[in-house]
N, C-alpha and C positions, 0 to 999 in steps of 0.2 A: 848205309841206305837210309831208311826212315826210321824213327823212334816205333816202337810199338805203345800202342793204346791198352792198356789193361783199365778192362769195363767189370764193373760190380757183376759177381762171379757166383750170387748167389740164386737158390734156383724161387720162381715164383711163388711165396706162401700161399694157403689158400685163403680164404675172404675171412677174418673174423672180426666181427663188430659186435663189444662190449655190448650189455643189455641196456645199461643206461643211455649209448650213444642211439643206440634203435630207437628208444621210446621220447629220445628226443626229435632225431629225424624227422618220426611219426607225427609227432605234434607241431613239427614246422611244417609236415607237407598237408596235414589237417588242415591246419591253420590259416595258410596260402592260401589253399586252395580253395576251402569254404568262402575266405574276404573276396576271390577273384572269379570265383562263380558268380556271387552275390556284387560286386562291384562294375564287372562285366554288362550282367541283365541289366541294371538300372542304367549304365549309360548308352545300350544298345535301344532301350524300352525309350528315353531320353535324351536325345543323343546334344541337347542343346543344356545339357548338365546339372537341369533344374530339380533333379530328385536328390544331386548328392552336393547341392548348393555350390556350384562349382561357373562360372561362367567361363565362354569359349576365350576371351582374350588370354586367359592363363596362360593358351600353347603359343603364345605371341607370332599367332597365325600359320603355324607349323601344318596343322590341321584345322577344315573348317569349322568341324563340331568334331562331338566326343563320339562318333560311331566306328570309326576306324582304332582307335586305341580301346574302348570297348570290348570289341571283338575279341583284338588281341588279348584282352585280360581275359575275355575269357574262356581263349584257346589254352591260357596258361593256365586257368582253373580245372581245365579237363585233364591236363598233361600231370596237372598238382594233383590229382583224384587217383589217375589212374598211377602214378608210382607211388603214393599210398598205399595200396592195394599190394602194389607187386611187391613194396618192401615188407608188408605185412607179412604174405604168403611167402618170404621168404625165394619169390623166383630169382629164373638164372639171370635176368632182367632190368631186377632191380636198381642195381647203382647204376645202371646209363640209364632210364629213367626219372631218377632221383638226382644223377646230374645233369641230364636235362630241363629237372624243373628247375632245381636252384639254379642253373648260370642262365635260363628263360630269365628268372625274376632279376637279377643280378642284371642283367642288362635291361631289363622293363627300369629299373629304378634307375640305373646309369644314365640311359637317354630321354626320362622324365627330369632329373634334376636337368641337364643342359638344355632342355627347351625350357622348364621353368623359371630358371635361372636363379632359382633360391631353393633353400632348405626348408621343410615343414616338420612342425612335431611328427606330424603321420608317417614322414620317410623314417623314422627312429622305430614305431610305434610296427610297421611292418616290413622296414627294411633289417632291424636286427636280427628277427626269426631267421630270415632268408643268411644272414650271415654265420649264423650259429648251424643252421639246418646245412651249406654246406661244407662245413669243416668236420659235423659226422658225417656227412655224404662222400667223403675223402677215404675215408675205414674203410666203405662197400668198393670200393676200387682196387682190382686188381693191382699190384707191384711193376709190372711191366708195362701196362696203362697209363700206369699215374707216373714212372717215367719218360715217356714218351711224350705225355702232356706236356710236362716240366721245359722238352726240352720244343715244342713246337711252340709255346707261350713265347720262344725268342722270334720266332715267325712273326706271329699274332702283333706282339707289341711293336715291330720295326713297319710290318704294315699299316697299324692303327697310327701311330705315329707321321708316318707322308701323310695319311687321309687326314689328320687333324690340321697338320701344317695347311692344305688346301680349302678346308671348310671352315674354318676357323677366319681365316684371310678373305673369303667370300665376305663373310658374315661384318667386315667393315669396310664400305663403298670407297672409303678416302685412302685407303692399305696399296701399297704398293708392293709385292715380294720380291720385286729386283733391286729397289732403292732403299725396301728397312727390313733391320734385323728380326729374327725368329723371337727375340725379346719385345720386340714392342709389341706383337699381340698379349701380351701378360704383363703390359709396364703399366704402372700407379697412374691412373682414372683412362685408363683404355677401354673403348667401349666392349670390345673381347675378352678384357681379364677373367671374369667370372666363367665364361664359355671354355676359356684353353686351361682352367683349372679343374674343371669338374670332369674334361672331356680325356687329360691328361693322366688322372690321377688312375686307372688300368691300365696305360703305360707301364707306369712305376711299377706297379704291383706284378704285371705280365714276367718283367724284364726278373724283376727280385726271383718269381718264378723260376725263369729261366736260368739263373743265375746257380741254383738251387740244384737246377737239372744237371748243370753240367758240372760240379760238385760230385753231384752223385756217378755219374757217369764214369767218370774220373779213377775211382777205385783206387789202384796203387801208384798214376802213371801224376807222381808229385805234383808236374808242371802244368798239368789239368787242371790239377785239385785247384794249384794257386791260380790260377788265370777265373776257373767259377769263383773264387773268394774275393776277388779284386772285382771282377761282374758287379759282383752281391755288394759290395761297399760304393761301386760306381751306381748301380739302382737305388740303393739306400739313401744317400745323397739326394735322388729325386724329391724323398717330403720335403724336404729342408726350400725348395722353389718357392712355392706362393710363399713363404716369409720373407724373402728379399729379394722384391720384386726393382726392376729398373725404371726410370720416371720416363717420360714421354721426353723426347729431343727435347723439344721446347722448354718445358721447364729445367733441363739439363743447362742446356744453354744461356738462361736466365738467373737460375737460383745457385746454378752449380752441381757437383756430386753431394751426395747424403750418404748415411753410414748404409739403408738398403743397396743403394748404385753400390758402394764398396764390397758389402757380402754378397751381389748377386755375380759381380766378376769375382770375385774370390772364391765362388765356390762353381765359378766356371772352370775358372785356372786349375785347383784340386778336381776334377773329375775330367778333366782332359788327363789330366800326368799321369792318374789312376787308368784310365784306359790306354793310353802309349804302353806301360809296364804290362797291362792283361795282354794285349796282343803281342809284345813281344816272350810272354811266357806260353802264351796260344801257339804261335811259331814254332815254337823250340819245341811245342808237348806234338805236334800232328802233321810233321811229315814235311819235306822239303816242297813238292805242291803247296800247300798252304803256307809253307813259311814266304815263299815266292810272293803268293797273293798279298799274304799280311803286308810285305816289305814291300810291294806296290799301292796299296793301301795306305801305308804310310807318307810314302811319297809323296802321294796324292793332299792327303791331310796336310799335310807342312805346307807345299805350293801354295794351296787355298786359305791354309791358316795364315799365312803368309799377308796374301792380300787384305783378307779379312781387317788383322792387326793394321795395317796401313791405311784403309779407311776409318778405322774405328774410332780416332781421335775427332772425325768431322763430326757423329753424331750426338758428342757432348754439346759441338760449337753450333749445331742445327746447319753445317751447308752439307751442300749434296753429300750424296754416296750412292752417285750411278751405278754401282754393284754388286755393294756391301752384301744384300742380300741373296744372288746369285750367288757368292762364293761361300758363302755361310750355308745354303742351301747344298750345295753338290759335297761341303764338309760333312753335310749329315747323312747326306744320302749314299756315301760311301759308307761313314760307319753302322747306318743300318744295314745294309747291304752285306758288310763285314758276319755281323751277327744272325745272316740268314746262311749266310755259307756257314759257318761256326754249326751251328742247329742241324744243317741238311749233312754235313759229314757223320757229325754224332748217329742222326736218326738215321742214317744209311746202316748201322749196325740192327739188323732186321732181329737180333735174338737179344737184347740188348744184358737181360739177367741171365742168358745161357751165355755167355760167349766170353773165352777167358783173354782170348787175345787178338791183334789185329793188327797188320800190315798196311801200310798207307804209301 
């Protein structure tokens, strides 16, 4: 019949968080929340940014003026206040409060740095708090939550992922998605590089998540275990991107390849084989249904890989490739697709710390 799943068999601890992780917490959701009260009022009070010396071109037109992000800062100063409060008082409350303000600011700074399109000391200055403040905010979360998290971050990422491939490609009028690869929004003087690195980089992170999830999940059932480890080294591989990024055709076709062009296929090449191997250890660990899928999945992959490699020698030479992107596109949109099934089977186990075994 099918393998069975054996899932982490231990029963839910209850919440303890060290005294020192609290009184850090505290002082990152003071801290937030005081600059986003205070940050908020002055751009709602001046919404044309003259009190905190800021002019509206910043949002490179995103927004007319600063009254709309305003607000939102300082919806998130109230949300920063009031799980304060609650982690204080120690309610039952707390950590979904507490992680709702940190992953609020967490993405308030995500989607400031990609309209800004640069780094400022001040993202250091209040974006560290917010990264420290949620990794105690991680302690106040239940075991059974924060697996669950783990394994829905494969959701999150395979979604945020298609959304970036389409807004990202808006975001350059001359882009074509049928005619150039998913590399050329990120290739050396592209006008999107800065956009698809800043916008990508929770991808990474999401996925290493998830990767982490199904790890855990995994328990004794070996072929799990290894398929999250291979995940987790296939996500890892993601920093390694903006260092070897790919040149635009044209200069490909003029100057040649460079040692970038050679590391960004070479570490195309190593995280394709890395994911062939997960999903054939994925197969083998969850059931002949999924092995089915996976080995049409693959199929699929190879066809499209297939074409892919066949045009792939024009884009050095700058002539067409009426489709390159097409098939490079339905390659990814398979293997996301792969890792939302992967997730929704996992997450289908509704008890995930009670449950010692499981038929597929």
């Amino acid at each position: 019949m099918a393998h069975t799943i054996q899932l982490n068999t231990k029963p839910s601890a209850e919440i303890h968080q060290a005294h020192w992780q609290r009184i850090i917490l505290l002082v990152a959701l003071a801290y937030e929340g005081l600059g986003c009260l205070l940050g908020g009022t002055l751009l709602i009070i001046a919404p044309d940014g003259r009190l905190m010396d800021m002019p509206v071109d910043l949002m490179h037109g995103a927004f007319p003026d600063f009254m709309v992000p305003g607000i939102i800062l300082f919806a998130l100063g109230i949300l920063n206040t009031s799980a304060f409060v609650a982690v204080l008082r120690k309610a039952s409350v707390g950590w979904i409060l507490a992680a709702m303000a940190m992953g609020g600011l967490l993405i308030w700074f995500w989607v400031e740095i990609a309209i800004l399109l640069e780094l400022h000391w001040l993202h250091a200055m209040w974006g560290l708090p917010v990264v420290l403040g949620s990794i105690m905010a991680i302690s106040l979360t239940p075991v059974k939550v924060r697996q669950q998290c783990l394994l829905i971050s494969g959701i999150l990422a395979s979604v945020l992922y298609a959304a970036i491939n389409i807004i990202v490609a808006l975001q350059w009028p001359a882009y074509d998605s049928a005619t150039q690869t998913v590399s050329e929004l990120s290739a050396v003087d592209a006008p999107t590089r800065m956009l698809w690195i800043v916008l990508c980089t929770p991808y990474t992170l999401l996925m290493m998540a998830f990767s982490w999830g199904v790890v855990k999940a995994a328990h004794s059932n070996r072929r799990l275990r290894i398929t999250g480890a291979l995940l987790l080294a296939y996500s890892a591989l993601g920093i390694f991107w903006p260092f070897a990024p790919m040149h635009l055709r044209e200069a490909l076709a003029t100057g040649g390849s460079t040692f970038s062009d050679t590391m960004h296929l070479t570490l195309g090449a190593i995280t394709e084989v890395i994911y062939f191997i997960a999903l054939g250890f994925a197969a083998a660990a969850l059931g002949k249904q999924f092995r089915i899928y996976s080995i049409t999945t693959l199929a699929v992959l190879c066809v499209f890989g297939a074409l892919t490699f066949i045009d792939a020698p024009n884009v050095s030479k700058n002539l067409p490739t009426p489709f390159i992107g097409i098939w490079e596109r339905i390659n990814i949109g398979v293997f996301l697709l792969w890792v939302i099934v992967l997730a929704v089977i996992l997450l289908r186990k509704k008890h995930l710390a009670e449950e010692a075994q499981h038929v597929l």
